[in-house]
N, C-alpha and C positions, 0 to 999 in steps of 0.2 A: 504494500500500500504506500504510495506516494507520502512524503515526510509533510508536516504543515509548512516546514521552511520552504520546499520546494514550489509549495502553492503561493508562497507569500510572494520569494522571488518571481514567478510569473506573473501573479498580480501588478507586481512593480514593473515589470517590462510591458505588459499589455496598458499600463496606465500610460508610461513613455512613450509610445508607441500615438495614442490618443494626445498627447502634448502636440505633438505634430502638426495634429489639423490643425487649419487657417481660421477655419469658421464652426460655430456650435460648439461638439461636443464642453470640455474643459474649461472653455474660454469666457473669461470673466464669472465662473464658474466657481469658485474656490470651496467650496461646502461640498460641489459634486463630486472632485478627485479625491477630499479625504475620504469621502461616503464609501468611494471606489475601492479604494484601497483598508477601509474599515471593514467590509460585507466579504464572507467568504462567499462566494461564487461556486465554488467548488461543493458547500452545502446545500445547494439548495439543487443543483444538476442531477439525476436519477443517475445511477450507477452503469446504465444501458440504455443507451441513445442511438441513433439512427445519426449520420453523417451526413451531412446535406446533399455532396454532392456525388453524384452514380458512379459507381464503376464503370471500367469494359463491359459488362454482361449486363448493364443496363439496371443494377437495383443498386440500393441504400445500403450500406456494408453497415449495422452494429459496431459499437464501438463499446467493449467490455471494461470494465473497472479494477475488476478482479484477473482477465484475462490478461487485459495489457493495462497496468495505471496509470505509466506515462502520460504513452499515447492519450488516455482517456483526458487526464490533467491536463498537456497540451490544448488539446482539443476545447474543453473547458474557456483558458482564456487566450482562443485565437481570435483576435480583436473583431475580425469579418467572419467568423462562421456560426451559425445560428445550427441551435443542437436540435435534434427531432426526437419530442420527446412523449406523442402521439401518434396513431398512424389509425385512417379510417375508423376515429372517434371511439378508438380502443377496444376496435373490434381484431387486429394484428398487436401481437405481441415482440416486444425485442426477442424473446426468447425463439419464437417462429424464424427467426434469421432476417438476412437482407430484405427488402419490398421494392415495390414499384407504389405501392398503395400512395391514397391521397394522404398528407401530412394533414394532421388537423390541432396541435399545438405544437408548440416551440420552445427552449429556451433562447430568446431571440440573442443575437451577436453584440458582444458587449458594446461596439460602437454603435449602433441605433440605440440600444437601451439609454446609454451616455444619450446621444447627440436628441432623443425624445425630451430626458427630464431638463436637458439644455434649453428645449423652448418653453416646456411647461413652466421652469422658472419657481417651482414651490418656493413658500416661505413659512417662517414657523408658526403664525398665526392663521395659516389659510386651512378651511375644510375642504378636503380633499376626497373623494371621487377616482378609483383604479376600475376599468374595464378589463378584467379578464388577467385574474390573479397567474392564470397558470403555475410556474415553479413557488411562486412567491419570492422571487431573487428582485423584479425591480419595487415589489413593495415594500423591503429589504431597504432598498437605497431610498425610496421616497422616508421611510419612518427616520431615517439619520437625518431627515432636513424636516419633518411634520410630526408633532408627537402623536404616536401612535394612536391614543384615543380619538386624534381628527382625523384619521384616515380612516375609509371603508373601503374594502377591495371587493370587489364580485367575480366570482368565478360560477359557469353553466353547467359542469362537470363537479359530482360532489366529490367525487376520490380524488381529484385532483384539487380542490380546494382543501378536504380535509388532511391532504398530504401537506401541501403549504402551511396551513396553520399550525400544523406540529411544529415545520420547520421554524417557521417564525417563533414560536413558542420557545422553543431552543436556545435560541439565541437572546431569549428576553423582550423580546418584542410580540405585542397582543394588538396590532391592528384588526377592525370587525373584518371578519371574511365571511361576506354573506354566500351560498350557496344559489344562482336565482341567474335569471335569464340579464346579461348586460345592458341590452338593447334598452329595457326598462331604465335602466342604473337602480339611483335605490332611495326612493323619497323619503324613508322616515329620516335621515339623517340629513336631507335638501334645507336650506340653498350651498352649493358646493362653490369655492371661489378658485378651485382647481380641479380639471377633469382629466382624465389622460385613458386611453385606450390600446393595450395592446394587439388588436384583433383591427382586421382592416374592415371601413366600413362602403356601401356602395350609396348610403345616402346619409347623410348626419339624424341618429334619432330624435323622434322630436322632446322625446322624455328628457334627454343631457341635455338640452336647450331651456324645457321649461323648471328643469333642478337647481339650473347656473342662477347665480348671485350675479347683480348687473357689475360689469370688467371682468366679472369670470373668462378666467385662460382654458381653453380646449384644447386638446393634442388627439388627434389621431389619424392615423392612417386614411386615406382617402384612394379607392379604387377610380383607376382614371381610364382613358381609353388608349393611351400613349407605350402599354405593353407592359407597366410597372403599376404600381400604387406610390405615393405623394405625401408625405407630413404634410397635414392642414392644422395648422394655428390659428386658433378663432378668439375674438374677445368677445361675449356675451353682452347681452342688453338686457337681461334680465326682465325681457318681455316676451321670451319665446325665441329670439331670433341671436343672430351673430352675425359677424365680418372677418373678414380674415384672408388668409392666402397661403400658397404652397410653398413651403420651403425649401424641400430637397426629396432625391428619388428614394423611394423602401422599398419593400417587399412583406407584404403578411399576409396570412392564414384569416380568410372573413369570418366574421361572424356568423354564428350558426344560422341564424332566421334572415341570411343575405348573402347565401353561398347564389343562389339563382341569377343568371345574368341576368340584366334589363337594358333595354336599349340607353345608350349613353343620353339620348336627348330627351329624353323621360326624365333624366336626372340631371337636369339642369347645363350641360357639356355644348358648350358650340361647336360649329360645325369647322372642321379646319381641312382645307385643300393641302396638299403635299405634308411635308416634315412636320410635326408639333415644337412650337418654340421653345428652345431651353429658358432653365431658372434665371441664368442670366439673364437672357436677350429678353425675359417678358416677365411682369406678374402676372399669377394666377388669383385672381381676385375673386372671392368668393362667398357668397351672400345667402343669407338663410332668414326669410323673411312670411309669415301669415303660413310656414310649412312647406314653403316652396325653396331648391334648391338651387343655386345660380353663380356658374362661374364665368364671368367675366376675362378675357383675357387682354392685358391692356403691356405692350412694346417698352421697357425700358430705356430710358434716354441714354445714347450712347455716353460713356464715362462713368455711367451706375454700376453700382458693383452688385451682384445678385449672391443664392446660394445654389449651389450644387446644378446638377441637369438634368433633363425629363429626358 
């Protein structure tokens, strides 16, 4: 079994590694990196994960703990690789071997995790709002910055929330983990002045809009038409609605009651002839108004500096 020195030492290298970046994660940050380097990681990761990316023979190779702990630890904090730590909503087991199956949670890559609570921006005073506890690792990092009695994390899966709240428990940390469907969030503890979603969504629900305290901060994944999904950062008006725009490219696992496509202009998307413009070259300006969805896309003035690209 890998020594905690040697988790600590990768800790600290995957945390350098995120110094790096120009923009987001770290940066003007300083609560995030200690958080980073305080949260084992390696805690809260299942022993038996799926590897994101396929073999030659086209499946998900397992990556054991006990077989190989390195490897496994590696893996743990490789800044870009998001662990699979579900597969076809747990109906495939790690122990079944490699898959082709659909991924249906994550422990997502510690640079999104960083570069999310980067825009969500928590502060010690704010009530706080997690969509989709899964491992319980970034409600982990939100509790070093919100004390845990203002955080409520939801998770749709009860095994996997009741496995989180062990973990959290462990380490001394009791944030609520409701057990309940996200899409809702979770009104007895509304108005939230911080919302954040790990699960990507195809339309913003109306419930996190009517939960938000007015300047409530949103963060979540935004399914787009451009081949990826989109951090969307919203500020709330605490009448239902919000504003906001796209900040850089992700990738995640939708929400269960929004795996279904819908046409892109049903949900608010215009119409674009050739290329879709990068973060640079354009904002994606985005409006949530009377329930209705609406991204605006509006050309940055040359010499603006943007985030990331579509």
């Amino acid at each position: 079994m890998p020594s905690r020195v040697d988790a600590q030492e990768l800790r600290a290298q995957c945390a350098a590694e995120l110094d790096a970046r120009q923009t987001g994660h770290f940066n003007g940050r300083p609560w995030l990196r200690e958080a980073f380097l305080a949260v084992p990681r390696e805690h809260f990761v299942p022993d038996q994960v799926w590897w994101p990316h396929p073999g030659e023979d086209g499946l998900h190779p397992v990556i054991d703990r006990t077989a190989r702990p390195r490897s496994w630890l590696r893996a743990v904090y490789t800044a870009q690789a998001s662990l699979i730590t579900q597969v076809a909503d747990g109906r495939v087991r790690p122990q079944d071997g490699p898959t082709k199956e659909a991924f249906t949670s994550a422990a997502s890559c510690p640079a999104v995790v960083v570069d999310m609570l980067h825009y969500l921006d928590p502060r010690p005073g704010d009530n706080a709002l997690e969509i989709g506890t899964g491992t319980g690792y970034s409600t982990a990092l939100l509790a070093q910055r919100i004390p845990p009695g203002r955080l409520v994390t939801v998770e749709i899966d009860r095994q996997l929330a009741d496995l989180a709240r062990d973990k959290l428990a462990h380490l001394g940390l009791r944030p609520t983990v409701a057990c309940a469907d996200g899409e809702q969030g979770h009104p007895g503890r509304a108005p939230y002045t911080r919302i954040i979603s790990t699960a990507a969504v195809r339309r913003v629900p109306q419930a996190w809009l009517d939960q938000a305290a007015p300047g409530a901060v949103i963060v979540t994944p935004l399914n787009g038409p451009f081949g990826h999904d989109a951090l969307l950062r919203l500020v709330a008006d605490g009448d239902g609605g919000a504003q906001g725009r796209l900040v850089t490219g992700v990738a995640f696992m939708k929400v269960r009651g929004q795996r279904d496509e819908v046409p892109y202009d049903e949900l608010g998307w215009p119409v674009v002839t050739g290329t879709w413009p990068t973060y640079t070259d354009a904002d994606y300006r985005v409006t949530l108004h009377d329930g209705r969805q609406s991204i605006e896309i509006v050309p940055v003035p040359t010499g603006d500096e943007g985030s990331g690209s579509a």
